[in-house]
VOGU-3710 file (C-alpha; in Angstrom, 3 decimals, decimal comma):
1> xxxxxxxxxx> 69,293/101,266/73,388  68,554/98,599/76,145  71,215/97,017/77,165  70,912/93,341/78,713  73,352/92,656/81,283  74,380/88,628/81,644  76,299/87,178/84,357  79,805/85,857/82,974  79,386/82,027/82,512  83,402/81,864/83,862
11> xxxxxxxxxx> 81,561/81,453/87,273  84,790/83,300/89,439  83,889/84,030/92,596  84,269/87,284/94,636  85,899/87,302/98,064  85,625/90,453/100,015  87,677/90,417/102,408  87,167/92,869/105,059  87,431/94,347/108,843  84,485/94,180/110,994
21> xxxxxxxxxx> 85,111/98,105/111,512  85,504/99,181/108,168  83,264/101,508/106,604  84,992/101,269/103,263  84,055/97,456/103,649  80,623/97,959/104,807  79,623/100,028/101,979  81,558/97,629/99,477  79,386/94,528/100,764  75,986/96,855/100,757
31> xxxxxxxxxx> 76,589/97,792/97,549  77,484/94,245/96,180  74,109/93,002/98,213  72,134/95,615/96,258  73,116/94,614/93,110  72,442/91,550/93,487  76,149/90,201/92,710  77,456/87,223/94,975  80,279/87,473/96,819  82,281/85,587/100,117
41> xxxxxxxxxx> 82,857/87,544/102,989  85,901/86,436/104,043  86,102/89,007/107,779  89,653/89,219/108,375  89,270/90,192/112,145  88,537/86,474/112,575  91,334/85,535/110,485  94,237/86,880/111,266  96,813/84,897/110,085  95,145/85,097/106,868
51> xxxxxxxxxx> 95,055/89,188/106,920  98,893/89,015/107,270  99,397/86,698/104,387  97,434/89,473/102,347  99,137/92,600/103,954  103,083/90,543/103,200  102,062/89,347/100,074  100,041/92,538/98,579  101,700/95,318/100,611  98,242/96,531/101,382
61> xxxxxxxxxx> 99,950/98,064/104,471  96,422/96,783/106,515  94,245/98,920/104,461  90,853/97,166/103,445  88,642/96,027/101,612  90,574/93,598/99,438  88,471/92,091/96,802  89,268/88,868/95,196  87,865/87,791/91,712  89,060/84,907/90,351
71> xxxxxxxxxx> 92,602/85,186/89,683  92,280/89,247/90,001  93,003/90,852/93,069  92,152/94,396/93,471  93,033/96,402/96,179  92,791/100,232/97,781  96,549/100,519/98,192  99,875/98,737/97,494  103,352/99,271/96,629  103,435/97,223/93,859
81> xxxxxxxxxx> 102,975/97,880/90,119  99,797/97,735/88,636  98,733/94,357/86,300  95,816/93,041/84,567  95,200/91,110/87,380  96,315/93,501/90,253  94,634/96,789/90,166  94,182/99,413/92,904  91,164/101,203/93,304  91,136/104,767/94,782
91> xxxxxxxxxx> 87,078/104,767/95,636  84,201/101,912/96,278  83,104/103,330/93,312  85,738/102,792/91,205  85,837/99,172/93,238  82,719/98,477/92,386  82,894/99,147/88,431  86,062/97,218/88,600  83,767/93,993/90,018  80,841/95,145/87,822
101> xxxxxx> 83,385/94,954/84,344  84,483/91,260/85,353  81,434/89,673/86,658  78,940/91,050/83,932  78,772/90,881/79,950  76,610/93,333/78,292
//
């Protein structure tokens, strides 16, 4: 059976944000770039202030990528519980399937 995949009509945006040094991050945006699915780069090197916010609020402990889809935020570590709209991921993989299940409709 041939599936169609259709781009949510919710129009969220994806933020990635990410460390200039960060191969986790580097193979998050390649992947997103060869799939073709949008996303804001949001480099955290250049934004610190912004990176601490994240890390305080999160408890990401400075580990990257942090992905943001609308409302969602999904990240590779925290200390938090788990939520429908906080989820850790414990692979790009598994990242990427995350971003895959909210941005597409089959």
């Amino acid at each position: 059976m041939n599936r169609k995949r259709r781009v949510r009509e919710n129009g969220e945006e994806i933020y990635v944000l990410s460390l200039e040094n960060c191969p986790y991050c580097s193979v998050l945006k390649n992947s997103l770039l060869r799939l073709k699915i949008p996303f804001k780069d949001v480099n955290i090197d250049k934004n610190a202030r912004l990176g601490d916010k994240i890390e305080i609020e999160y408890q990401t402990d400075g580990l990257y990528p942090v992905i943001m889809v609308g409302n969602d935020v999904l990240l590779p570590h925290t200390n938090l519980v788990p939520s429908d709209s906080l989820r850790i991921f414990q692979t790009i993989d598994e990242a990427l399937q995350l971003i895959k299940d909210k941005y597409y409709e089959i």
